[in-house]
N, C-alpha and C positions, 0 to 999 in steps of 0.2 A: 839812659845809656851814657856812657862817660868813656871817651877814646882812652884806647888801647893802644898796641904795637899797631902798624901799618901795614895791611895784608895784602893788598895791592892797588894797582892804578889802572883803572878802566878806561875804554873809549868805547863811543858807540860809531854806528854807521848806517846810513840808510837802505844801502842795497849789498843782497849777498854776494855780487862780485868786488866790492870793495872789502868785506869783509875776506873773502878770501886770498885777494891780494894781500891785505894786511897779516896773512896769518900767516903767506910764506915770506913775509916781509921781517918779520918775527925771527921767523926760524935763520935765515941769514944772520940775523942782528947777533944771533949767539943764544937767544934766552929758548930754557927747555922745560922751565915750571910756567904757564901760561896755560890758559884755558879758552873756549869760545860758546858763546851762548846764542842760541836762537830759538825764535817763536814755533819753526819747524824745522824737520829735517833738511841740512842744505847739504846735494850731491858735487863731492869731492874734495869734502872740508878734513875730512880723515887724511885723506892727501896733502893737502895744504900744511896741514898741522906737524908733516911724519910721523903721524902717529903708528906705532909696530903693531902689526896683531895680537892682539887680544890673546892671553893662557889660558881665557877664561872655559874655553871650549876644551880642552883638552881637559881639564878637572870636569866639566859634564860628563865629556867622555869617560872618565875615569870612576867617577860616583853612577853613573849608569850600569856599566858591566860591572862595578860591586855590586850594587844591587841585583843585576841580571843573576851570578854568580851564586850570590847567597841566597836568593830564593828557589834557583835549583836544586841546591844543594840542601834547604832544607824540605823542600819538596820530594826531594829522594830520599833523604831519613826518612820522612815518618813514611811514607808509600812503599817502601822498599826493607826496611828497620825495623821502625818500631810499630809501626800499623799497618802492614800490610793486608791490603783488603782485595780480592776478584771485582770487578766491577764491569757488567755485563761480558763475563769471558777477554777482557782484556789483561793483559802480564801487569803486574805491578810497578813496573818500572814504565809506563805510555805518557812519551814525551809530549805528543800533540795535546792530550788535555792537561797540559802544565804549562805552553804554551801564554793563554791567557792571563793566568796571574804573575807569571815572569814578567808579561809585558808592561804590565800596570803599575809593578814594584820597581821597574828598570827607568819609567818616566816619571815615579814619584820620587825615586832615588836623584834622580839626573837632576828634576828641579828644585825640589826641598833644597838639597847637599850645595847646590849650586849658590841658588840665593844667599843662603846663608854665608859662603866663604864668600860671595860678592863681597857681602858687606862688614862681613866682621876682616878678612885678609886683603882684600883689596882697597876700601874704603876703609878701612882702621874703626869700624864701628863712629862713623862719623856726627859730629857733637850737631843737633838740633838748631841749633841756634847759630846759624853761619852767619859770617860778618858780613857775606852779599843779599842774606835775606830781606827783604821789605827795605831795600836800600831804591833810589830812584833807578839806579840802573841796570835793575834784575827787572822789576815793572817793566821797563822799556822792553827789553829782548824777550818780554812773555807776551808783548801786545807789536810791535809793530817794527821794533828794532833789530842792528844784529851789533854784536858785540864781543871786546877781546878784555882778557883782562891778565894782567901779566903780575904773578903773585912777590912780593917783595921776598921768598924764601929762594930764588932765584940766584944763583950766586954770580950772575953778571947784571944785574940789579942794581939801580939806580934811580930813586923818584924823581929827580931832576931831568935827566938822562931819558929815560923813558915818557914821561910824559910831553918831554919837548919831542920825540919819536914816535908819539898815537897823534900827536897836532901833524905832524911831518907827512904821515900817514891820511890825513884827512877826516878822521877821528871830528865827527860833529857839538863832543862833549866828553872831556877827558877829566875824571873825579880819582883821589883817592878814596877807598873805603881802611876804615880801621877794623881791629878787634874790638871788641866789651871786654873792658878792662876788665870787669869783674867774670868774666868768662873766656880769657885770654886763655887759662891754664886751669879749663875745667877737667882735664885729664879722667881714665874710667872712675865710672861712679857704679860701678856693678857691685859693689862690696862696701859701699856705703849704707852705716846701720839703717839711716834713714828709709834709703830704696827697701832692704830688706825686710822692715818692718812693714812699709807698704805691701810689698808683697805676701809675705806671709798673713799679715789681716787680709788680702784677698783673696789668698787660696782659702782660709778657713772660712769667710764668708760663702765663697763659692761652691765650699764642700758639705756648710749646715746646709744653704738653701735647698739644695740638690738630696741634701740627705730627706728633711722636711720635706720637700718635692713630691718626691718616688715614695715614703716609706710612710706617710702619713695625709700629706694633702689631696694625694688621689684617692685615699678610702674617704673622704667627705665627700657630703652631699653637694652637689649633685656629679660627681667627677667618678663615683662608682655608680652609676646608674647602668653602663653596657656592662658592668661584672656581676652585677646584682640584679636578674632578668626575671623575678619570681619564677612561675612555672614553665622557664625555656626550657624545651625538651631537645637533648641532644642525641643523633646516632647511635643505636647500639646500646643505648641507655636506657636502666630500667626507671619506672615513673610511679610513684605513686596517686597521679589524680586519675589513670583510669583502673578499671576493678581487675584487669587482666596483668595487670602491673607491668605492661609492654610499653615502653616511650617510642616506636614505630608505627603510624598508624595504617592500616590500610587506607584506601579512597575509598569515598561515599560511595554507594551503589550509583548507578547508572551520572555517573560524572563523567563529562565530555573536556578534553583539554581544547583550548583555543586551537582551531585549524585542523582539528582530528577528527574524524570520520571513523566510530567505532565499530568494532569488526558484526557483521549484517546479521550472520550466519551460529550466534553463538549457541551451544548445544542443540544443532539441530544438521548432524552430520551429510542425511539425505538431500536436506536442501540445497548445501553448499555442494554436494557429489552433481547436482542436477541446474545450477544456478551458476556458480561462478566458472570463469574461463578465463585461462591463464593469458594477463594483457604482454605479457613479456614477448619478444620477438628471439628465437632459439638463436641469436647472433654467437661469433666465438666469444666476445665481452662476458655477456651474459652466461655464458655454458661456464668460463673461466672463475668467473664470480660466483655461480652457485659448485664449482669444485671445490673453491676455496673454504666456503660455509659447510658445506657437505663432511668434507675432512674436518673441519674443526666440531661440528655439534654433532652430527650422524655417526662418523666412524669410530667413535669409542665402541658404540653398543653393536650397529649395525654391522663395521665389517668397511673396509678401505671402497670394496668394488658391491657391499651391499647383498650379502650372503646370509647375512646370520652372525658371521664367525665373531663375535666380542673378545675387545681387548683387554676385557675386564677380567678372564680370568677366575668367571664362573663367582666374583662378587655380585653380579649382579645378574639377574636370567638373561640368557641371552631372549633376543626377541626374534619374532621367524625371519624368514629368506623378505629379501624387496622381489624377488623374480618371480613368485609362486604366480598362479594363474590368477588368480585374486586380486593381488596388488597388481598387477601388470593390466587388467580389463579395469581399472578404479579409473575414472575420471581424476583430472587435473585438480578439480577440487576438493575431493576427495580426498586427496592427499594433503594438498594446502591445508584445508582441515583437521588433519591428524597432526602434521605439523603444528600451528596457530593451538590449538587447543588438550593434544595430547590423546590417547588412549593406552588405555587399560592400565602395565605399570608404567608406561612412557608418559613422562613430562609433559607440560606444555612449554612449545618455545615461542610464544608469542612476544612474550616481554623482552626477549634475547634477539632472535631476528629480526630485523625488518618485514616489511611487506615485500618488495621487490628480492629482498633475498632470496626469501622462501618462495614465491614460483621461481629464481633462477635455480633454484635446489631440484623444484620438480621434472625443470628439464634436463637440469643434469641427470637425476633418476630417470630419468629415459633414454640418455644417452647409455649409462650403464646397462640397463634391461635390451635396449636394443646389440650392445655389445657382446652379451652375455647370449642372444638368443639368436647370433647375426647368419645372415641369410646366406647364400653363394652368391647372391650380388651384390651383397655389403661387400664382396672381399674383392672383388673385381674390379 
């Protein structure tokens, strides 16, 4: 390094109230390009310094609600424009689910935009190579010191003047620092062939590796092994390694799942009519919960209150009344049973209901049967 112009004259100080004193000590003297360094934040040095608030917050603000603004606004295009879609019965214009992405775009706007103009408008895009870097008296106020340093661009400026005024001050050690000569007047270099070329060879390296990447090094072995699964069989998919050419297989005959207690009573209607008893307690819970199941699987075919009447509109038979003398003398399980297993053209809804549903079904079937056939003391 080979001095340059003379960027300024530092002093240090042992404690932050001399520091602060010096700093409105400063500001009296006339000088207004001056800076102060410390190991940490010290409260009141913005004061000391007159420093004015910051513009800096009013451009957050300002790159915020752009951003808020313009994500609205194209959130309302395409929902509203050019892609309007129904989404669960709401209007196409529903501002609470837009909500979330304005907010995202309003704090990515606020600090991206921010930073940026920090340092390229407020810092001047500032040159890497400052003349206080690796100097003794930046080490000092990043370990244990505090420190002022009063810039020679200062138009009441004086190296003579000043530095006999950071001794006057109490200043424990008062240095000029210079520029690099050779980096005095490095002025922008964004448009230097050089950088350019740098960068340009690193975007096109950046863009082979990535192209090689994704388009060629993941089909090598071993990087396509989860794409390449020989005979994975997927959903809905047909298969040639079994002879029915189905890739869905049913389960093994008499396979038990972990924790499951398979149903006791299968194809054997009498004994469950004679054996099981419904463990549900008729609470309104329960009565609520098998209306709800009732309405959803029963009342297509059966009818809301369990008549017969099918909603189906004579696609499909209708099935008889739940009231007839028959169904109504049927034990608990009995039902359960037709339910769990099905008869004649009725489905089985075993795989669909739960266990607890289906007896809270049953007692709702008796709620209705009882409804249907109610007493003069039901009504009293």
């Amino acid at each position: 390094m080979t001095k340059g112009p003379l960027y300024a004259v530092t002093g240090l100080f042992d404690t932050p109230d001399k520091l602060l004193h010096a700093s409105e000590e400063t500001v009296k003297r006339g000088y207004t390009k001056f800076d102060c360094h410390t190991p940490y934040p010290v409260h009141g040095l913005d004061g000391a310094m007159s420093l004015k608030d910051s513009t800096l917050g009013y451009l957050a603000f300002f790159f915020g609600m752009t951003g808020a603004v313009s994500a609205l606004a194209f959130i309302t295009w395409v929902t509203a424009v050019d892609y309007p879609l129904v989404v669960g019965g709401k209007p196409f214009w529903s501002w609470p689910a837009f909500v979330p992405p304005i907010f995202e775009v309003t704090v990515l706007s606020a600090s991206v935009l921010t930073t940026l103009a920090m340092i390229a408008v407020y810092f001047k895009m500032p040159n890497t190579a400052h003349p206080l870097h690796d100097t003794p008296y930046m080490k000092a106020v990043s370990a244990d010191r505090y420190g002022i340093a009063i810039q020679a661009a200062d138009p009441a400026f004086d190296e003579r003047s000043a530095t006999e005024f950071l001794r006057t001050l109490g200043a424990l050690a008062v240095e000029p620092v210079w520029f690099d000569r050779e980096r005095a007047h490095h002025g922008a270099k964004l448009l230097e062939p050089r950088f350019l070329g740098v960068l340009a060879v690193t975007a096109l390296t950046v863009a082979a590796v990535a192209y090689g990447t994704l388009n060629h090094a993941m089909y090598w072995e071993p990087f396509n092994w989860m794409q390449n699964q020989g005979n994975k069989l997927k959903a809905q998919k047909p298969s040639t390694f079994f002879r029915d050419g189905r890739g869905m297989r049913t389960p093994v005959g008499g396979t038990v799942a972990r924790g499951f207690m398979p149903y006791a009573y299968k194809g054997q209607p009498d004994s469950a009519a004679k054996y099981l008893v419904n463990p549900a307690v008729p609470t309104q819970k329960v009565l609520d919960r098998g209306r709800q199941k009732y309405l959803t699987f029963c009342s297509p075919c059966h009818g809301n209150f369990g008549r017969g009447d099918s909603r189906l509109n004579q696609q499909f038979p209708n099935p008889p009344t739940l009231h007839s003398d028959k169904v109504r003398t049927w034990p608990d399980g009995a039902l359960y049973h037709v339910i769990t297993e099905g008869q004649n053209v009725m489905p089985a809804y075993g795989s669909q209901i739960a266990r607890d549903d289906r007896w809270a079904i049953v007692h709702y079937l008796r709620v209705l049967q009882r409804a249907h056939f109610a007493k003069e003391t039901d009504l009293q």
